[in-house]
N, C-alpha and C positions, 0 to 999 in steps of 0.2 A: 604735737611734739614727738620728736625720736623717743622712744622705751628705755629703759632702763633696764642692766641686765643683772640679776643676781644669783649668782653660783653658792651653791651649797651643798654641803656632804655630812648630812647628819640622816643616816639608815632610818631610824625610827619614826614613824608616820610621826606620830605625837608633836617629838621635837624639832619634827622639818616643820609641817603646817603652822606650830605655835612659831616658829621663829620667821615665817614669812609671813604672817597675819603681824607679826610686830611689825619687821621692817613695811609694808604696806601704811599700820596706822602712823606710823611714825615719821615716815617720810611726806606722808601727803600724797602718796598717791593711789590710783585704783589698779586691778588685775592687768590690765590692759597698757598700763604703763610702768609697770612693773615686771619681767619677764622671768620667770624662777627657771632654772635645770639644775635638777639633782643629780652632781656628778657621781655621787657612789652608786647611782642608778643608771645610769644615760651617757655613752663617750660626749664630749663636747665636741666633737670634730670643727669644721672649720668656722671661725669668728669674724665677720666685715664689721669691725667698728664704727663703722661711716652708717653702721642701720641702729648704732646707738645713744644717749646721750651721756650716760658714764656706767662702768659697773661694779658692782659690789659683792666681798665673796663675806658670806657668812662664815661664823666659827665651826666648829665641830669635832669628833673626836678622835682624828689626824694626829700626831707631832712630828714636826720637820724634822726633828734632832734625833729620831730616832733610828737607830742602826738601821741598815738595808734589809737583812736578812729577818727581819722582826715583822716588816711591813710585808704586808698585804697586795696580790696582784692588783686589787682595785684602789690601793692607795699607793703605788707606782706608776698608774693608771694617770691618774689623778695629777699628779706632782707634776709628769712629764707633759699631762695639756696646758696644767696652770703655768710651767715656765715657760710653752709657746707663748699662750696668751701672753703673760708677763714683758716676753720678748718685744711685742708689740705695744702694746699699754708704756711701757719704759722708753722707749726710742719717741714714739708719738706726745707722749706727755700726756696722755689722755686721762681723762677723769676716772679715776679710780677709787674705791676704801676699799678696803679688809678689815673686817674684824677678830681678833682673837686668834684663829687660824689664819687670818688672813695677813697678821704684823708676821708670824713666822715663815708664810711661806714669801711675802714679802720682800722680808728681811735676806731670806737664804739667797733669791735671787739677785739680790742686791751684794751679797757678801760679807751681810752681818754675820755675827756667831751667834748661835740660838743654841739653849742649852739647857737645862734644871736647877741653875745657880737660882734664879729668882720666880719660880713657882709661886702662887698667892694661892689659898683655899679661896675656895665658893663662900662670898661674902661680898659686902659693899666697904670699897676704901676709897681714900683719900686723893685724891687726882690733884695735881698741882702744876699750874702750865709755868712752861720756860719764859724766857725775855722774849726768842722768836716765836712761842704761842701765843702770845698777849698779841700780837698782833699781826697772827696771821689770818687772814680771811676767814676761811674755811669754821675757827673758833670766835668770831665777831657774837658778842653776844653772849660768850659763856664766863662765867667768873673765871679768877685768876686762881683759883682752888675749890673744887665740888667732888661728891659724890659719885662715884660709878660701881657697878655692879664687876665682878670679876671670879674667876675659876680657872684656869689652866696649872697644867705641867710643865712646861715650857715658855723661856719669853727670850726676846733679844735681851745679850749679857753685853753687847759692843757692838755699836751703830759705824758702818762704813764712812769716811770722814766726807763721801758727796754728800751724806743723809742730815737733814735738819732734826734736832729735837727737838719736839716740841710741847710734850707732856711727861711727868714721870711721878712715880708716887716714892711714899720711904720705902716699902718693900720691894719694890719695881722700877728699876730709874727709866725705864724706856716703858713707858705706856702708850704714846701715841709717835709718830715720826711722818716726814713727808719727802719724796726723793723730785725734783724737779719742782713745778709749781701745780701740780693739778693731782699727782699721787701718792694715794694716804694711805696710813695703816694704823689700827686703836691696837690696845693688848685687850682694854676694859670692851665693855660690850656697850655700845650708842640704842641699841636698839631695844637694850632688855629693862623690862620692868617687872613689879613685884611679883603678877601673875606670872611671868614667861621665866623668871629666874626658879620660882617654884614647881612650874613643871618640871623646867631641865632638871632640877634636885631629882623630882622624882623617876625621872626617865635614868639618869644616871648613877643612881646612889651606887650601884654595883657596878661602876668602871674604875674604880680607884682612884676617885678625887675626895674624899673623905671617908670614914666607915659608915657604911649603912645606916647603923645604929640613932646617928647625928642629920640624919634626915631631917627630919618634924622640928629639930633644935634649929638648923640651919633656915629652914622658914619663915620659924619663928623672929629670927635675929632679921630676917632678909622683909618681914614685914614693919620688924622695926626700923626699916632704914627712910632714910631722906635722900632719894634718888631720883633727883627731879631735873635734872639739864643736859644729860649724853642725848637725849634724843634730840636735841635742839641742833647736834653737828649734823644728823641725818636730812633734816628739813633746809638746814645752809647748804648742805652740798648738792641735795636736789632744786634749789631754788639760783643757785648758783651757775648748773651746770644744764637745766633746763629751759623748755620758753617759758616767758612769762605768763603764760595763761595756764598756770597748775590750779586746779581745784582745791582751797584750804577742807584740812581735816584737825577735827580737835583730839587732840593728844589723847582723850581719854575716849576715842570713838573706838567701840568693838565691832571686830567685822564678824561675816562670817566666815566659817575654815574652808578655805581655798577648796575646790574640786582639785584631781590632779590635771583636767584636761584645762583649766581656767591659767595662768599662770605658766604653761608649758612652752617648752621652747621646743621646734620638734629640729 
């Protein structure tokens, strides 16, 4: 089978490695089939979609909505590959998710408005799918209201009228959305679970998603949760978009932490 590609822009070894060791166990698949480049590390230069089977961009601590002059050359960097790529993923229809970063830079491409109006803390809420999520593909399988983990500053506040909705919580009314029939975007995180939600606490405590302080509280809260079915969209959409001869992995299989040369896309 074609590979799979996954973009990600989180600097910190910690929370890049934990967060592709998720998407790996969670998807079903192996290094080999899963292709990582770290864009706050590596230009993306040019993409032949035709050597992929869909791809996926991790979250990370980006905000679209945020003024020009505030960003960072490598997060101008960044924005200006992901709207090529985008360019082409959109026109094609090709198999896409984003997660978290991935609805805003999504959304922006598309013409949403992203903004701070609907901010969540670092916690596990309430997901609640539309009439068109109940039975869209992509969520075959998942209740009509579950669990998911979430964090951000930024979410779409107003979905351009092409875009389907198809998840939203009370504090979030766009949690999930899909533009054509193959590209998707979460707010919530598909791939985070209780271990991976605790690390980012602690990678993050001092970027200003909660006070420091509320760390160990926030863990705490996040071991008490029942976050058992986002990663169920990850395994549909590779199973979906791939050949059928994927090797099953069980949801609770831990791998080991990625090498950087294992995973690379040069």
């Amino acid at each position: 089978m074609k590979p799979f590609l996954l973009l990600a822009t989180r600097a910190e070894d910690a929370a890049a490695d934990n967060e592709y060791e998720a998407f790996l166990t969670f998807s079903g698949l192996d290094e080999h089939q899963l292709l990582r480049h770290r864009l706050e590390r590596d230009p993306l230069g040019e993409v032949d979609l035709a050597d992929y089977s869909g791809v996926l961009l991790g979250g990370g601590p980006f905000n679209s909505s945020d003024p020009d002059h505030v960003k960072s050359a490598v997060q101008h960097r960044v924005e200006a590959e992901l709207r090529r790529l985008l360019d082409q993923v959109v026109t094609r229809d090709f198999p896409f998710l984003g997660a978290c970063y991935g609805i805003g830079t999504l959304g922006a491409h598309q013409g949403a408005v992203i903004d701070r109006r609907y901010a969540e803390p670092v916690g596990a809420v309430r997901i609640t799918l539309t009439e068109q999520g109940r039975t869209d593909p992509l969520l075959d399988g998942v209740p009509a209201a579950f669990d998911a983990f979430v964090g951000h500053k930024e979410a779409v506040s107003r979905l351009p009228d092409h875009a389907v909705l198809l998840a939203g919580s009370q504090t979030c009314p766009v949690q999930l959305f899909r533009v054509g029939t193959n590209v998707y975007a979460t707010q919530f995180h598909p791939e985070l679970d209780i271990e991976g939600i605790c690390t980012r606490v602690e990678v993050y405590k001092h970027a200003g998603y909660f006070p420091p302080e509320q760390a160990e509280e926030i863990k705490s809260m996040a071991r008490a949760s029942t976050v058992v079915h986002p990663p169920a969209i990850l395994r549909t959409f590779v199973a979906r978009y791939a050949a059928p001869s994927l090797p099953t992995v069980s949801p609770g299989r831990t791998l080991p932490a990625p090498s950087e040369r294992a995973g690379a896309v040069s």
